[in-house]
SEVOVEX-771895 format. One line per 8 residues: number of its first residue (from 1); their letters; for each residue y, x negated, z negated of N, C-alpha, C. Coordinates in nm, 3 decimals. Layout:
BEGIN
NUM> a> Y/X/Z/Y/X/Z/Y/X/Z  ...
//
This chain:
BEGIN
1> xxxxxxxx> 15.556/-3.053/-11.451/15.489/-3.116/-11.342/15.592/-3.183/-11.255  15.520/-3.288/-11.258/15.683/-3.381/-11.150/15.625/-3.350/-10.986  15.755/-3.376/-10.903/15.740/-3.393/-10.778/15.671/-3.482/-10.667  15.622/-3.540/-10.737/15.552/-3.623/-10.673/15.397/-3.607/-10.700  15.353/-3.511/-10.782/15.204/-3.450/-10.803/15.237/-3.372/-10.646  15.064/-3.379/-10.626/15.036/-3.308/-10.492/14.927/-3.225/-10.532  14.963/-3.099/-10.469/14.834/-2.995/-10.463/14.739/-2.960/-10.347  14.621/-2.914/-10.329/14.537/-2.928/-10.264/14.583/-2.861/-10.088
9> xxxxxxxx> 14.691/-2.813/-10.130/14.786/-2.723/-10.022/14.887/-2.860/-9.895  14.915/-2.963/-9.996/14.968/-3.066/-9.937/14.912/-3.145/-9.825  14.793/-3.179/-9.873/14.682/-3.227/-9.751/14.752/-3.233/-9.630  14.759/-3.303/-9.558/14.772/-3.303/-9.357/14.643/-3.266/-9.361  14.695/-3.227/-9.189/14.568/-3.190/-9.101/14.490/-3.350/-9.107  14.545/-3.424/-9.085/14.478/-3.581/-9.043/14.448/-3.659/-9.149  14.508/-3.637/-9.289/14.411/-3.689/-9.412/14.308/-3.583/-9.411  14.279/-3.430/-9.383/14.127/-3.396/-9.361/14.015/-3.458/-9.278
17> xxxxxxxx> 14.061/-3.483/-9.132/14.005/-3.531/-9.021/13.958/-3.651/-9.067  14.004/-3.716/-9.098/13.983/-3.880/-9.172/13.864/-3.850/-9.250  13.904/-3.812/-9.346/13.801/-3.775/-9.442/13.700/-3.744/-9.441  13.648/-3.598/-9.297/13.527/-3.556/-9.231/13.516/-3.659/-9.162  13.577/-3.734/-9.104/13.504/-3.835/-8.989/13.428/-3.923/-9.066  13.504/-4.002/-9.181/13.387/-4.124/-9.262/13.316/-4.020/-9.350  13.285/-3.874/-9.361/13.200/-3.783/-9.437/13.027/-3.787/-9.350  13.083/-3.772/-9.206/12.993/-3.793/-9.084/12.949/-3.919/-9.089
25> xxxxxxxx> 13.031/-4.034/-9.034/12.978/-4.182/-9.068/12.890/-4.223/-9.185  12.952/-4.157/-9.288/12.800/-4.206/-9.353/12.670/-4.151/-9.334  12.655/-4.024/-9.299/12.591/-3.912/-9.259/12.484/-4.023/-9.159  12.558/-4.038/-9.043/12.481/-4.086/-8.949/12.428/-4.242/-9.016  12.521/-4.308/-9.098/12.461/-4.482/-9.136/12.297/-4.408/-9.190  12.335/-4.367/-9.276/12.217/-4.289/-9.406/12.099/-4.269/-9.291  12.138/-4.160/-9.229/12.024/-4.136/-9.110/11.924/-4.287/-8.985  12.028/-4.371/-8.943/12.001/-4.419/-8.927/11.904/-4.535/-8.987
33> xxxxxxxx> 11.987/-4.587/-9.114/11.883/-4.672/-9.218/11.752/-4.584/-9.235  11.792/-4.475/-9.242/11.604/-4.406/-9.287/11.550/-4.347/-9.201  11.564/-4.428/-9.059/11.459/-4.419/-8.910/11.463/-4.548/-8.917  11.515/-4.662/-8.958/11.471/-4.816/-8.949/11.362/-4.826/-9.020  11.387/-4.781/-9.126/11.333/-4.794/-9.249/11.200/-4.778/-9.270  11.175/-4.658/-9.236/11.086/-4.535/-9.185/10.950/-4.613/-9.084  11.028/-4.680/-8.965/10.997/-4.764/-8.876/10.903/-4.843/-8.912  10.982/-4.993/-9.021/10.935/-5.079/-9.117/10.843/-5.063/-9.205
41> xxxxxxxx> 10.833/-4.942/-9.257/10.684/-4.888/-9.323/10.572/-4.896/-9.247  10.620/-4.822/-9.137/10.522/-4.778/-9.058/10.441/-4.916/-8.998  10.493/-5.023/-8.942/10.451/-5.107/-8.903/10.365/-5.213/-9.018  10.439/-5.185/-9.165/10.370/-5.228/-9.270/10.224/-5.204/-9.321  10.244/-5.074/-9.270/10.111/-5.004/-9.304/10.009/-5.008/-9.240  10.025/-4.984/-9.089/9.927/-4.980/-8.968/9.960/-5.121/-8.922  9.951/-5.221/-8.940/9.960/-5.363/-8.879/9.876/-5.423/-8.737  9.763/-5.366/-8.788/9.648/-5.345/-8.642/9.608/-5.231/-8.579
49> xxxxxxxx> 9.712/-5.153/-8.550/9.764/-4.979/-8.484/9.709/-5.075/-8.328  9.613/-5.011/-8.252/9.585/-5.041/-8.128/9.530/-5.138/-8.089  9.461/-5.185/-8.193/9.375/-5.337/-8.164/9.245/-5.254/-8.201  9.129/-5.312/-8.117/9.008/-5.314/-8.173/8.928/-5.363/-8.254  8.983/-5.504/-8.360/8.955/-5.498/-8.444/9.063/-5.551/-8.548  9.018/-5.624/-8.658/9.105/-5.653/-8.784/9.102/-5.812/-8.780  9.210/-5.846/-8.837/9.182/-6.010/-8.906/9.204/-5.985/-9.064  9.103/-6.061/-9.089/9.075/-6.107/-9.212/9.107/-6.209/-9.237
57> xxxxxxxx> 9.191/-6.249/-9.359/9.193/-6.383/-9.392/9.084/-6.439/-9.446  9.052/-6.548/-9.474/8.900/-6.584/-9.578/8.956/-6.723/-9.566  8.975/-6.781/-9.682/9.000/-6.878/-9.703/9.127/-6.951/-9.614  9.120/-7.050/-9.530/9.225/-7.129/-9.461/9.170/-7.106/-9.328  9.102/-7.024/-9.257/9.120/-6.973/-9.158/9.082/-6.762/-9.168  9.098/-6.755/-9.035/9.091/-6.546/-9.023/8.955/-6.490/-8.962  8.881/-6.439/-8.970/8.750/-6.371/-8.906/8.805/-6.250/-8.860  8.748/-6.208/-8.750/8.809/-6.074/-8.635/8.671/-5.960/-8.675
65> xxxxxxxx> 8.715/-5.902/-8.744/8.630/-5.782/-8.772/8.648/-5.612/-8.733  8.529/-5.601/-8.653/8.529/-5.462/-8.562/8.619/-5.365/-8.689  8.665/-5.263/-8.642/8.738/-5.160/-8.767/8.598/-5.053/-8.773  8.447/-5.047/-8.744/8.402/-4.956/-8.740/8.282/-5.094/-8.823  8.290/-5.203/-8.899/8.207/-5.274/-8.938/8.103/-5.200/-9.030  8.031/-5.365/-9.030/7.867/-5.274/-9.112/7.906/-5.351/-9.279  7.971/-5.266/-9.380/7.995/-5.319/-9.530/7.937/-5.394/-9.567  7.756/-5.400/-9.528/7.636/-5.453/-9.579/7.668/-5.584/-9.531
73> xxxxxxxx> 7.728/-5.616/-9.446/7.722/-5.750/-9.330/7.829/-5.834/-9.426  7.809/-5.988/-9.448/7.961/-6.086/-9.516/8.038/-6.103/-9.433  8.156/-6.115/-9.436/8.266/-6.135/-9.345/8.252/-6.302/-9.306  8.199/-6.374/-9.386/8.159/-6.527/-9.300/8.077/-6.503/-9.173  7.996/-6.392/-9.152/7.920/-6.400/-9.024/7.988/-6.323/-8.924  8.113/-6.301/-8.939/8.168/-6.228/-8.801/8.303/-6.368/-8.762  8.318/-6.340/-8.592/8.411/-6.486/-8.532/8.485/-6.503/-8.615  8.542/-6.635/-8.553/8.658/-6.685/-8.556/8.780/-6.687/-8.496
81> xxxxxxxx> 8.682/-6.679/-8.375/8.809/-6.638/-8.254/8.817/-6.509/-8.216  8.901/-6.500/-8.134/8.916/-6.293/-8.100/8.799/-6.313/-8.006  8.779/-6.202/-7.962/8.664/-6.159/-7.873/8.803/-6.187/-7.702  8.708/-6.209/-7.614/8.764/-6.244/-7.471/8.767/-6.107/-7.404  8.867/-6.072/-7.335/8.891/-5.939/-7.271/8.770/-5.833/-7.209  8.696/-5.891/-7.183/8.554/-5.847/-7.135/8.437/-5.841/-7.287  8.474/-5.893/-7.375/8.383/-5.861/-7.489/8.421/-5.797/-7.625  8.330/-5.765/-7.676/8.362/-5.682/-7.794/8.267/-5.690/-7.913
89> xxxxxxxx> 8.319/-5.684/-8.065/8.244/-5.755/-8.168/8.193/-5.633/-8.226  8.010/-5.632/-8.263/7.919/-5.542/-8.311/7.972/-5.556/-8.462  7.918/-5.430/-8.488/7.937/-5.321/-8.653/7.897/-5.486/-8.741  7.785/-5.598/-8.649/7.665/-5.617/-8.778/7.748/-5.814/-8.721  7.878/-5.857/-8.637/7.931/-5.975/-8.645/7.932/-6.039/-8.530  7.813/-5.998/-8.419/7.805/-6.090/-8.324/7.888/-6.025/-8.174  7.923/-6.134/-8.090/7.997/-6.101/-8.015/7.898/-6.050/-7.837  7.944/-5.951/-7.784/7.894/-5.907/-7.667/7.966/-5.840/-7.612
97> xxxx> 7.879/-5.860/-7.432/7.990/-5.847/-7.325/7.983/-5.675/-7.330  8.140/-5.599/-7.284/8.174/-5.460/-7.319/8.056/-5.416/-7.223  8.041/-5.255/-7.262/7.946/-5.218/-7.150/8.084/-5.118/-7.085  8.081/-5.104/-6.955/8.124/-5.010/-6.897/8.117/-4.879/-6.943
//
């Protein structure tokens, strides 16, 4: 064995330290990417999280459909436009003012 082989005894204190520090750094990158990540699903999935209703695409324009709609009803008979802060769109398409 020549002199210039090193055994696990050779190590510095500060080639360990090094070593745990980017052991941690990735630790935390890893962690971090998979709370972005995590994030990005989440928003993928729930897209209309806190709206009262949905857009639909249909063709080359979107219809605003209640999330509690009536299946039986076509999505051509519910708006076009969103409902106005004071109103709100029925199970069955048509638009009316909220009740208190």
């Amino acid at each position: 064995m020549s002199a210039e082989a090193s055994s696990p005894s050779d190590t510095s204190p500060s080639d360990t330290n090094a070593s745990s520090l980017r052991s941690s750094r990735k630790w935390i990158v890893a962690a971090v990417a998979l709370v972005f990540f995590g994030y990005l699903m989440w928003q993928v999935v729930n897209p209309y999280r806190g709206q009262r209703f949905e857009q639909v695409p249909h063709g080359d324009h979107v219809h605003y459909v209640p999330k509690e709609r009536d299946t039986d009803v076509p999505i051509s008979r519910f708006p076009t436009q969103k409902p106005g802060p004071n109103e709100r769109i029925t199970p069955d398409g048509r638009v009316v003012p909220k009740q208190p």
